[in-house]
SETI-25787 format. One line per 2 residues: number of its first residue (from 1); for each residue z, y, x of C-alpha. Coordinates in nm, 3 decimals. Each point is the difference from the previous one (the first is absolute). Example, Ala and Ser with C-alpha at 12.3 -4.5 7.8 and 13.67 -1.06 7.14 Angstrom:
1> 0.780/-0.450/1.230  -0.066/0.344/0.137
REM end
This chain:
1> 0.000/0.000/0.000  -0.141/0.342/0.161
3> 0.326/0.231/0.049  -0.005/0.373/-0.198
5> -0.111/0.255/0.242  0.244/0.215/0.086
7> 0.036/0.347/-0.159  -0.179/0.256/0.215
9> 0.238/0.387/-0.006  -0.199/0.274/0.177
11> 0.141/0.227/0.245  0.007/0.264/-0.274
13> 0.293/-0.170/-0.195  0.201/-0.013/0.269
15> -0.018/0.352/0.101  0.064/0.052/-0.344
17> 0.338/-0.200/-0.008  0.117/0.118/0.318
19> -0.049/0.329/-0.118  0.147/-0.053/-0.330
21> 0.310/-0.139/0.162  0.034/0.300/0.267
23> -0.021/0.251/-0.354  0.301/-0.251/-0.147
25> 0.212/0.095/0.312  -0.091/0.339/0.007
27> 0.279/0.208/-0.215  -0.207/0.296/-0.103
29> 0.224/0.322/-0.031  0.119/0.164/-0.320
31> -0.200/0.354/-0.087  0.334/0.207/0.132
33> 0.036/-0.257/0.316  -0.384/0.140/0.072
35> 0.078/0.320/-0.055  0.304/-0.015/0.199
37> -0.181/-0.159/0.273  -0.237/0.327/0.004
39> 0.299/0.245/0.048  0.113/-0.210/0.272
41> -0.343/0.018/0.186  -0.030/0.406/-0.108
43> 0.279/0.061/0.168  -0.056/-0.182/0.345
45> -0.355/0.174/0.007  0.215/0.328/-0.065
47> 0.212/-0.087/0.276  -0.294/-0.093/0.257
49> -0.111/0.330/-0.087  0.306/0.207/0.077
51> 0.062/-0.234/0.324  -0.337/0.136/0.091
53> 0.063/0.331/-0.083  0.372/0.053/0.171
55> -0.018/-0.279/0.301  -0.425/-0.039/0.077
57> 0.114/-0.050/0.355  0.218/-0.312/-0.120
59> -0.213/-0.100/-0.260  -0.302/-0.047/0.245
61> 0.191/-0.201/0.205  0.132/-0.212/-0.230
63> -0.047/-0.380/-0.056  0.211/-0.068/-0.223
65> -0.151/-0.188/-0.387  -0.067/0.255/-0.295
67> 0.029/-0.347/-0.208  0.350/-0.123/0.007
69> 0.072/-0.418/0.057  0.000/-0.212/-0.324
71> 0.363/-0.048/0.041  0.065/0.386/-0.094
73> -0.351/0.092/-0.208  0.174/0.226/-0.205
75> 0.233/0.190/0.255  -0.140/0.209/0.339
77> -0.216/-0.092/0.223  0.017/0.042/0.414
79> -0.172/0.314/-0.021  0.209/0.179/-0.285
81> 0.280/-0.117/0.185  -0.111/0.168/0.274
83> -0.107/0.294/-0.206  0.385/-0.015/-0.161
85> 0.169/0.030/0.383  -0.230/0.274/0.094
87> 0.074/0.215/-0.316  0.394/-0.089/0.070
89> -0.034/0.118/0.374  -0.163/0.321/-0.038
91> -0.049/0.137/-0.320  0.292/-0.090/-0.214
93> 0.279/-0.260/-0.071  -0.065/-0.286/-0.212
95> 0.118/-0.338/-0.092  -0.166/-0.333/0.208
97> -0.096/-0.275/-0.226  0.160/-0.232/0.171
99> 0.335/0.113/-0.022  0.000/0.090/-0.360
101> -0.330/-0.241/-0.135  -0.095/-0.375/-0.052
103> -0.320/-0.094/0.190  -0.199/0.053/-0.315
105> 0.131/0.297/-0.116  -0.097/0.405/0.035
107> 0.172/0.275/-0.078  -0.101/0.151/-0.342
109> 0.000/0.349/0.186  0.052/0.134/0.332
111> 0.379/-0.089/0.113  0.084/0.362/0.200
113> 0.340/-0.067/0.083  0.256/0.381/-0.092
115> 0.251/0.096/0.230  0.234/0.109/-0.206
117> 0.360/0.007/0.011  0.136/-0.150/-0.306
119> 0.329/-0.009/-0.150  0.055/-0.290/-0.213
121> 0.185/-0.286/0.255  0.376/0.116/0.043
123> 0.039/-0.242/0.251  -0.271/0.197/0.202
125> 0.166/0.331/-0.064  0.256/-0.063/0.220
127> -0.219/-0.025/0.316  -0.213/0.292/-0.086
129> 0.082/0.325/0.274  0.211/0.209/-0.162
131> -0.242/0.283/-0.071  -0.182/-0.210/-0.182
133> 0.317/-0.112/-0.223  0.020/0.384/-0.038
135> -0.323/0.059/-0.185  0.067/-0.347/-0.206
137> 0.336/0.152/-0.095  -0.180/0.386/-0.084
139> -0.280/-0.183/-0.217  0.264/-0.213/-0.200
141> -0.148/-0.308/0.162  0.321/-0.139/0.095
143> 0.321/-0.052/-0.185  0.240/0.251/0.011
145> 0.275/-0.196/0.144  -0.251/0.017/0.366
147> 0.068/0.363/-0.018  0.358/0.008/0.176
149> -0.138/-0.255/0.229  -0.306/0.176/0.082
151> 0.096/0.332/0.055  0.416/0.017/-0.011
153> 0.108/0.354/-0.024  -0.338/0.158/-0.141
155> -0.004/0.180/-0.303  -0.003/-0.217/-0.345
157> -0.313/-0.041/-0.148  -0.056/0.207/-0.325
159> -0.207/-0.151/-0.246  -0.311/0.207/-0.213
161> -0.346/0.037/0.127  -0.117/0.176/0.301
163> -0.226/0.342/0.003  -0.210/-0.155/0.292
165> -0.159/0.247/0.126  0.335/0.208/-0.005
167> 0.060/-0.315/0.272  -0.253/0.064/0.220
169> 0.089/0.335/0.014  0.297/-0.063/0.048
171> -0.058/-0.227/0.321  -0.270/0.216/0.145
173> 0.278/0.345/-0.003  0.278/-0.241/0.169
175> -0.257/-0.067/0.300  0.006/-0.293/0.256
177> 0.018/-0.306/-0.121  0.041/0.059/-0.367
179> -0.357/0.134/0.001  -0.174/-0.326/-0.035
181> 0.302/-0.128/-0.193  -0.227/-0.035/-0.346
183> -0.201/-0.266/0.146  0.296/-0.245/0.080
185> 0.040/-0.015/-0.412  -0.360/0.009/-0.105
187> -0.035/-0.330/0.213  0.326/-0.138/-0.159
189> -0.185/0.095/-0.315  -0.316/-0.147/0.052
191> -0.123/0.360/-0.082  -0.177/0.107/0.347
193> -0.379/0.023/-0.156  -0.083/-0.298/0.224
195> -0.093/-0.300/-0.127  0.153/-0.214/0.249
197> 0.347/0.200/0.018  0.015/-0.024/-0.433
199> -0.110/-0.377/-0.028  0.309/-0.261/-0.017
201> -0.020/-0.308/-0.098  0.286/0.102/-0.335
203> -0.212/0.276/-0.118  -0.365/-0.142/0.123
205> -0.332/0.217/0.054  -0.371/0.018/-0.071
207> -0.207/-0.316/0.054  -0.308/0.074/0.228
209> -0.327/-0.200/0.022  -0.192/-0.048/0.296
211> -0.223/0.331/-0.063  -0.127/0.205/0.298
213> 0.180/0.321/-0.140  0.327/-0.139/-0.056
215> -0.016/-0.182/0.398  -0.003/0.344/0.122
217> 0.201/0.185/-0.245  0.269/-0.295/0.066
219> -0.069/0.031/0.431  0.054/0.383/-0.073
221> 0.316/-0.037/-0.177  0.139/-0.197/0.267
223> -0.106/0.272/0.261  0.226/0.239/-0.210
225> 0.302/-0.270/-0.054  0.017/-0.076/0.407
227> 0.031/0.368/-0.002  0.309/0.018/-0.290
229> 0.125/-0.288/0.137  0.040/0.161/0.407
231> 0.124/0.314/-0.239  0.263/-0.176/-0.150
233> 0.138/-0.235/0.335  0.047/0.340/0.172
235> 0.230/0.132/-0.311  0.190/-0.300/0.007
237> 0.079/0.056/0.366  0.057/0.334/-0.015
239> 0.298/-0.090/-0.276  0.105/-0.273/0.206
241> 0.043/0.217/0.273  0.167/0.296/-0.238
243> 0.192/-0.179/-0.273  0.133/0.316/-0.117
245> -0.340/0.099/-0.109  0.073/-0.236/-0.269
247> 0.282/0.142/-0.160  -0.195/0.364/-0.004
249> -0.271/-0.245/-0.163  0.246/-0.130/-0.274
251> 0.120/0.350/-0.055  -0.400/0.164/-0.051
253> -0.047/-0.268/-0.242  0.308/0.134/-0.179
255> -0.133/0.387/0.021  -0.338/-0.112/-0.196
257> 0.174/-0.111/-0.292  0.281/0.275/-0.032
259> -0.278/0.247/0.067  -0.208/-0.121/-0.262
261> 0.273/0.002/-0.230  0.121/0.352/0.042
263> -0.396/0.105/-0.040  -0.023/-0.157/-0.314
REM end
């Protein structure tokens, strides 16, 4: 008995079943995964660009991968990273994702890190200089039962609100180091006009993209702060090294309340 010739499959079919099984392990992304997979990749070409723009030197050199490894395909790759040290070194401080990130994570907007001084840890109060303590105490930032350890022997502070610009007056008439007195409680206040000085991680800030404008306006606005911020370590030293300064501090802050009162 002649045996049944076997069943001939072209080449075609199997293409077509290999292929069909590769589509079967394929997961094929949601509408908003696609989408968010297009922000991701907006972003690193807005990146590239500014790492062009601000470091071309570095940039040219660089061999780092614009693509980052499978392992991390939705976090940085080498050459943001790169990018990310740069801006941290020389324009302005921010967060490194790999101190605050998982390996496929970004930030949702540019992590500048403030440096201001900020009130809210008692434990911490205690190790602050004692200028500092000073302007917590003047702002209301601290307790009131710091005030006879801050400053024993200074005048009791009266409470109402403060003619401000009686203040500064105030501190510019008295001379020498009460001059630049004012800008030892605008930083305690987060009220300096710079972004970095008024940004705490209690009250928060602005969230910034990755847009050419805000990369300078942000570079600027450190500029200014390093400025504030050599300002306001040469007041502090200045009190340190004239403590009595402080109680003629205690006793303007006093003057701009009773003076306001008897105005009024």
């Amino acid at each position: 008995m002649a045996s049944e010739a076997p069943e001939l499959v072209s080449a075609h079919t199997f293409a077509f079943d290999a292929a069909r099984a590769q589509l079967q392990r394929w997961r094929v992304p949601t509408l908003g995964q696609a989408l968010d997979e297009l922000l991701v990749w907006c972003e690193r070409c807005t990146l590239m660009a500014l790492y062009r723009q601000y470091f071309p030197t570095e940039y040219a050199r660089s061999q780092a991968n614009v693509v980052p490894p499978m392992n991390r395909a939705g976090g940085y790759s080498d050459r943001e990273l790169e990018f990310l040290g740069l801006v941290n070194q020389r324009l302005f401080p921010i967060s490194q994702p790999e101190d605050y990130l998982g390996v496929d994570e970004r930030f949702p907007w540019i992590p500048f890190q403030e440096c201001s001084v900020e009130f809210y840890d008692e434990e911490d109060f205690s190790s602050w200089r004692r200028p500092i303590q000073v302007f917590a105490c003047l702002i209301g930032a601290a307790g009131d039962d710091w005030w006879k350890e801050v400053l024993p022997g200074a005048p009791l502070l009266q409470d109402g609100t403060r003619d401000w610009e009686l203040f500064k007056r105030l501190c510019r008439r008295a001379g020498g180091i009460l001059t630049d007195a004012p800008l030892g409680l605008e930083v305690a206040s987060l009220s300096t006009g710079n972004l970095f000085f008024d940004t705490s991680s209690e009250v928060g800030g602005d969230a910034f993209g990755w847009e050419p404008d805000v990369v300078a306006f942000l570079a600027a606005e450190w500029r200014k702060a390093r400025e504030l911020n050599a300002r306001f370590d040469r007041l502090i030293d200045a009190f340190e090294r004239e403590p009595s300064a402080l109680v003629r501090l205690v006793t303007l802050w006093n003057r701009a309340i009773e003076k306001k009162e008897k105005e009024s």
